[in-house]
N, C-alpha and C positions, 0 to 999 in steps of 0.2 A: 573586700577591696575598699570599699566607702572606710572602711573602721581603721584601714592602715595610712588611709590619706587623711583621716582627721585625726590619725597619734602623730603624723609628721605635722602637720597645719599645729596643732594645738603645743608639740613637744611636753604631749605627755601629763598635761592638765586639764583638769575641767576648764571650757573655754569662759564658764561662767563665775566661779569661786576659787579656780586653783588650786582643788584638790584632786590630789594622784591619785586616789583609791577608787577603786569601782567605777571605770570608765567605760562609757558606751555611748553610739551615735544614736541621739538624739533628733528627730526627724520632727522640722519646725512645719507644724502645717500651714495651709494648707501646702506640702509640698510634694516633691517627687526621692521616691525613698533610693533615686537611684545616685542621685544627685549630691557627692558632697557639700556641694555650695548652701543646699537646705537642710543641712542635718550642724546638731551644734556637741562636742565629744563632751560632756556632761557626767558629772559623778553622781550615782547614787544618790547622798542627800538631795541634788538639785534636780534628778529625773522623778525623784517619791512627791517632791514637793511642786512640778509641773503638772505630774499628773493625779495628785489626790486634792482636795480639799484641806489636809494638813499644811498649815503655813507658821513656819518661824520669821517672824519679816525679819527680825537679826540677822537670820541667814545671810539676806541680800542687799543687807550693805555693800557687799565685794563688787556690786553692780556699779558704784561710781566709779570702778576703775573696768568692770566688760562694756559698760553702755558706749564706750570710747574702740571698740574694736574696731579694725578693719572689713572683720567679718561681716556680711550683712545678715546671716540667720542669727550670729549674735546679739545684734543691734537689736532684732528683731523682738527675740527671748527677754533682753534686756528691758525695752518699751511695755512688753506684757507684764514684767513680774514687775515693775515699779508701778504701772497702774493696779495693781492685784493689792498692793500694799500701800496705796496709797493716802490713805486718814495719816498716815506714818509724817512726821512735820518734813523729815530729810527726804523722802521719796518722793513729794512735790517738789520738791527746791532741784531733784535733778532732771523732772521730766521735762520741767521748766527748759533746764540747761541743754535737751537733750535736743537734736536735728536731727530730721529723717527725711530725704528724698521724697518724691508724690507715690513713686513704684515701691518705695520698702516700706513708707506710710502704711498704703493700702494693705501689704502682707500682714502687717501688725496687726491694724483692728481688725483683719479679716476672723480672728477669734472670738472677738466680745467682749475681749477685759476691760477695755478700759471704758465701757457705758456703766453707769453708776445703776444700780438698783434702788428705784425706788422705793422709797419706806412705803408702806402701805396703810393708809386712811385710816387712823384710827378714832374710835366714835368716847368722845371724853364729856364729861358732865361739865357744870359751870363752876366746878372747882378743879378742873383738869381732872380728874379722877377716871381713866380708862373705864371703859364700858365692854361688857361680854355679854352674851346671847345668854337667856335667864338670868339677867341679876334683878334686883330689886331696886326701884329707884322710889324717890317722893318728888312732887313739883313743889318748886320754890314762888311760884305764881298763880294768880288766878289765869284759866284758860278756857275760853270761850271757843267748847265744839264745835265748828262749824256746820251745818246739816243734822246734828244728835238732837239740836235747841235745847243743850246742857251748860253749864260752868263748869270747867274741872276744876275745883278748891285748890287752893295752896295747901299742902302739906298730904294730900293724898297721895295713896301708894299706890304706886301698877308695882304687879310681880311680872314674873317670867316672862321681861322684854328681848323684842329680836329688832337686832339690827339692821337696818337697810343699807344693802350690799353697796351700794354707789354712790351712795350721799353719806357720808362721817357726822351731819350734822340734824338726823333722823333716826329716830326710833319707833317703833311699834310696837302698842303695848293697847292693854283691854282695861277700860274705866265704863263701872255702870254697864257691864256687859257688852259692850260696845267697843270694835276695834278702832284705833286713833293713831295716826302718826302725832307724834310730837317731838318738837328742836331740842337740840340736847341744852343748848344754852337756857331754857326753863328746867332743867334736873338737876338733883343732888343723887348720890348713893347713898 
């Protein structure tokens, strides 16, 4: 029943790219699977790429002309894949352009696309140079252990340094047998 009221609703296209081939109701969550009003009649290409991790953002160009639907699970679908693609320069320029209601707002991010993943703290030397758990590093400074009543030399080596999990600008590493954190901005690799 849903799938013959979303080929009359749609006339037989994807509601999102306008393709006749391999159509089927699309059920936008969170929604109710009874409900045409929550389901969007989508092709194949566009149901493989809602639901895998596979992304052609070319695909969804066709969005500057669905994000304009009347449909509100369109609007919907539309909001989520333009934030999915969004590094894209044209994908900003139409979420920009794009207005959504408080109530079909809320449906939309109720998924999660469109919160940005933060990159993750990465531990770099005093020449940018990424840092991994066991590399090799040398200090580019003299360093005054605190508690050891040592100097670390400039140009000494700590091997098989670990990273501190929640600070990017820490490492741990053993000089003179003795464990040390020390700032990444005193290393080189």
């Amino acid at each position: 029943m849903v799938d013959e009221q979303l080929r009359t609703r749609s006339h037989g296209k994807c509601e999102l790219c306008g393709n006749t081939d391999g159509l089927t109701a699309f059920l936008v969550e969170p929604g109710n699977s009874t409900n045409p009003d929550q389901h969007v009649h989508a092709c194949s290409t566009c149901v493989e790429q809602l639901t895998t991790n596979s992304m052609d953002s070319n695909h969804w160009r066709c969005l500057t002309e669905s994000m304009w639907s009347e449909v509100v699970a369109v609007q919907v679908l539309s909001w989520r894949m333009l934030h999915r693609v969004k590094s894209e320069g044209w994908s900003q320029d139409l979420i920009d352009m794009m207005y959504l209601d408080e109530e079909t707002l809320a449906w939309a991010q109720a998924s999660g696309d469109h919160r940005e993943v933060e990159a993750e703290a990465q531990h770099v030397d005093s020449n940018g140079t990424v840092l991994v758990n066991g590399d090799t590093i040398v200090l580019i400074k003299d360093l005054e252990v605190k508690g050891a009543g040592f100097t670390a030399k400039r140009g000494t080596s700590v091997r098989n340094i670990r990273l501190v999990k929640d600070n990017p600008e820490q490492i741990e590493g053993k000089i003179n047998g003795q464990g040390i954190v020390i700032l990444t901005q005193y290393v080189k690799k």
